[in-house]
VEXDREN-2710 file (C-alpha; in Angstrom, 1 decimal):
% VEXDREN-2710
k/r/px/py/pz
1/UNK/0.0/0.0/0.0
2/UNK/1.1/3.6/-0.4
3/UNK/1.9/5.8/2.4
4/UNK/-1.2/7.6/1.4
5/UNK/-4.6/6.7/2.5
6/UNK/-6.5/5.2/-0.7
7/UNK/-10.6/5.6/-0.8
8/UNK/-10.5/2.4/-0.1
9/UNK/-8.2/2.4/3.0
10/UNK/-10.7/5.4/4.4
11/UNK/-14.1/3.6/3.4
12/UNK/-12.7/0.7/5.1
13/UNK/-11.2/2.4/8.5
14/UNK/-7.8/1.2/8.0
15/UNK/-5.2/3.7/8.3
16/UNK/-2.4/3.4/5.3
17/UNK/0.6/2.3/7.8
18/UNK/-1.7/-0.7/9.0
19/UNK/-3.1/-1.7/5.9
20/UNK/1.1/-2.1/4.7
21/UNK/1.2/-3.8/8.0
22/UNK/-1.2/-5.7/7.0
23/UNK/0.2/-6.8/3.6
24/UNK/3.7/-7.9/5.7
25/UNK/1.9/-9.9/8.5
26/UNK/-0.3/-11.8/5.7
27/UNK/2.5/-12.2/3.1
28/UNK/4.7/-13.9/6.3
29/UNK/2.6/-16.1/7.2
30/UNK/1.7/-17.0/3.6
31/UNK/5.2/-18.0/2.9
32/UNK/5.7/-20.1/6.4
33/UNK/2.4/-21.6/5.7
34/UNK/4.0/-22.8/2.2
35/UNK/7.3/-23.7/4.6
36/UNK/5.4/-26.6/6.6
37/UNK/3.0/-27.7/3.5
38/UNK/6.2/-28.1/1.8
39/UNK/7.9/-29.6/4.9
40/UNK/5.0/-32.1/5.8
41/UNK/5.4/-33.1/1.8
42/UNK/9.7/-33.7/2.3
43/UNK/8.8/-35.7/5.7
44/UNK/5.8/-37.6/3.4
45/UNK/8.9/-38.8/1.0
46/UNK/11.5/-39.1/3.5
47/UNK/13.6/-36.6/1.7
48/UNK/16.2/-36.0/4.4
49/UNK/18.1/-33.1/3.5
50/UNK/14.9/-31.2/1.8
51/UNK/13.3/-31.7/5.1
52/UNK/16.4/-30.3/7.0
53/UNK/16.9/-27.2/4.2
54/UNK/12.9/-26.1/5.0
55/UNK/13.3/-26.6/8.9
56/UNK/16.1/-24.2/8.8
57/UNK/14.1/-22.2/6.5
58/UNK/11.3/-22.4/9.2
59/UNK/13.2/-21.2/11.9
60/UNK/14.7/-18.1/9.8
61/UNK/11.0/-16.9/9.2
62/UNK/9.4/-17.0/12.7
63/UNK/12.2/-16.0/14.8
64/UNK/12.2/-12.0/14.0
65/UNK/8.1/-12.3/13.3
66/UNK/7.8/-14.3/16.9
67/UNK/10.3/-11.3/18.1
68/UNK/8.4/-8.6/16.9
69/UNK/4.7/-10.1/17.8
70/UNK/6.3/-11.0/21.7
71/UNK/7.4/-7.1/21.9
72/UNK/5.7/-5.4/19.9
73/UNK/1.8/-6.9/18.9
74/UNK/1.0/-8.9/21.9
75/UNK/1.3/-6.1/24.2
76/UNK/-0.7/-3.7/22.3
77/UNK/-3.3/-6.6/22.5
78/UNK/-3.7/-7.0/25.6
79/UNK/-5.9/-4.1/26.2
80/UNK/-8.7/-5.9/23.9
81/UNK/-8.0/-9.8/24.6
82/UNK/-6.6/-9.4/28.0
83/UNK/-3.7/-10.5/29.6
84/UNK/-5.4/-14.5/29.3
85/UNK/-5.3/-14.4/25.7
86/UNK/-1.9/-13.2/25.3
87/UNK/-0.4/-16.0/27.5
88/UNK/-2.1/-18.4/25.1
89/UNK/-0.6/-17.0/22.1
90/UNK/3.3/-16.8/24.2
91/UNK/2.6/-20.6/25.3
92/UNK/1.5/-21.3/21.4
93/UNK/5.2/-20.0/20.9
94/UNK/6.8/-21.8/22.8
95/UNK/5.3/-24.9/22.2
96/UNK/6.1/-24.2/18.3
97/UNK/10.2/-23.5/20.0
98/UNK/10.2/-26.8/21.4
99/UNK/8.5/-28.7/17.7
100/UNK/10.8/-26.9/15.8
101/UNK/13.9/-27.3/18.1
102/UNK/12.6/-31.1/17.6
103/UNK/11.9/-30.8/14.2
104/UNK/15.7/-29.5/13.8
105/UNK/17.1/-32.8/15.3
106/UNK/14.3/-35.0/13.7
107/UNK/16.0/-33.8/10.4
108/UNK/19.6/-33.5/11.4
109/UNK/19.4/-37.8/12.9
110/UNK/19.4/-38.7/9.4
111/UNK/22.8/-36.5/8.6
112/UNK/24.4/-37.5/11.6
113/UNK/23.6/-41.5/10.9
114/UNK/24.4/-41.0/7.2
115/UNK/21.3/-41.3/5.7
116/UNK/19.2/-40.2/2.2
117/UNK/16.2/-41.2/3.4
118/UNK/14.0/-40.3/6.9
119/UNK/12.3/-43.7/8.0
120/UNK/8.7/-44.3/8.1
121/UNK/8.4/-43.5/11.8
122/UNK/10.4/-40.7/11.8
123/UNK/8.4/-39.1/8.5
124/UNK/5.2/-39.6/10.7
125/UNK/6.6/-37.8/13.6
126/UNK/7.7/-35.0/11.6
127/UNK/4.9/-34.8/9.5
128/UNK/2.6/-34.5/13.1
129/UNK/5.5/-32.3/14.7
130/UNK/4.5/-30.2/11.5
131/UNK/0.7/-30.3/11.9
132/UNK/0.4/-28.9/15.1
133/UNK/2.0/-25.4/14.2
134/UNK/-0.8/-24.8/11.4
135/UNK/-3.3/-23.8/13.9
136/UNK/-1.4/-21.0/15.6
137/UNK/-0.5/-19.7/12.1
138/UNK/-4.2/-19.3/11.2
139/UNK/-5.0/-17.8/14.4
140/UNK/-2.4/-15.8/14.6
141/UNK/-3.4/-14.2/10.8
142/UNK/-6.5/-13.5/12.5
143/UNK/-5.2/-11.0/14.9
144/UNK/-5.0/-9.0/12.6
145/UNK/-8.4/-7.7/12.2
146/UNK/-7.5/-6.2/15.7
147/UNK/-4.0/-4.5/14.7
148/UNK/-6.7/-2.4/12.5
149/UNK/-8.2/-1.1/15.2
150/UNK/-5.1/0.0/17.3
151/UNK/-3.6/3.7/17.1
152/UNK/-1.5/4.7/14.4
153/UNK/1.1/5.2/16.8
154/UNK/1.4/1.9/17.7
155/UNK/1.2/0.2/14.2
156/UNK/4.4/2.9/14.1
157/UNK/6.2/1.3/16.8
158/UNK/5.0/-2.4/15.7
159/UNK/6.5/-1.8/12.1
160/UNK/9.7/-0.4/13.7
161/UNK/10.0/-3.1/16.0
162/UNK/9.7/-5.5/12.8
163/UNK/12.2/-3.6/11.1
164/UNK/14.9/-3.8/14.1
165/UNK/14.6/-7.8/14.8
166/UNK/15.0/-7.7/10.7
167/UNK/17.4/-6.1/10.7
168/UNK/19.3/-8.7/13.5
169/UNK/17.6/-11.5/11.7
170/UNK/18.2/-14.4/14.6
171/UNK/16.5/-17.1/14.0
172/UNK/14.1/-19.1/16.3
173/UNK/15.8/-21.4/18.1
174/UNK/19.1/-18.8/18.4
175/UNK/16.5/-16.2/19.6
176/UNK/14.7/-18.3/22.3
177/UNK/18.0/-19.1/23.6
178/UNK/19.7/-15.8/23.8
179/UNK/17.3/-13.2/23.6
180/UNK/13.8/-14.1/24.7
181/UNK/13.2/-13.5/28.1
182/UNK/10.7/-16.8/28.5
183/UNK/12.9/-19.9/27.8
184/UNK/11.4/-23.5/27.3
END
């Protein structure tokens, strides 16, 4: 979007700098929704090292957008969900820490025992380890019907906040274990 409110942005009631924020959150998720459709696929044909190449790819993606959501979004939301809600999307974090942290050794056993090929056991564990962060990506997309509504100001700081964890671009697992003040 341009920086300019369209007549579509005002007959809408979304400010310009949310409706880009908007675009960024959507277009985020879009691609780490493709990550684990395609990474549920490499687990499905036991592709070892494709499975290991999206995992990392996985963790790249959500560790700045889990950064910026924990400091940024989540506390501008708890004055419409409450504090409840927000726990429940921090614990949703760190359970997807802990399946990717185990999605990262799921796909580095079959490096480490020299292997082409994930068995069938291990394809069905990834492939569930997988499954269970689709929910908290679809919910998560949803918040943002609520960013809308928050003050300009804060879609400010929430797009600057994005732009510095970018900018350090640590991914997830290096994140929850350096940076993130909640460690699982």
């Amino acid at each position: 979007m341009s920086p300019v409110p369209t007549a579509d942005d005002l007959e809408n009631g979304v400010s310009a700098i949310a409706g880009h924020f908007l675009e960024t959150f959507h277009a985020e998720h879009r691609a780490l929704r493709d990550l684990l459709l395609a990474l549920i696929d490499a687990f499905g044909k036991g592709e070892s090292s494709r499975a290991r190449r999206l995992v990392a790819a996985v963790s790249a993606l959500t560790g700045p957008h889990f950064r910026y959501e924990e400091e940024a979004l989540y506390p501008g939301l708890v004055p419409i969900f409450g504090p409840g809600y927000v726990e429940k999307l921090l614990a949703d974090h760190d359970d997807t820490i802990r399946n990717v942290r185990e999605l990262t050794e799921l796909a580095d056993l079959a490096l480490r025992n020299d292997l082409e090929e994930i068995d069938d056991d291990q394809a069905a564990w990834g492939i569930e380890l997988t499954r269970e962060l689709l929910p908290h990506l679809s919910d998560c997309d949803g918040l943002s019907i609520m960013v809308e509504t928050l003050p300009e100001d804060d879609v400010v700081h929430l797009l600057a906040t994005r732009d510095v964890v970018m900018e350090t671009n640590l991914d997830l697992l290096t994140w929850a274990a350096t940076v993130r003040g909640r460690h699982v």
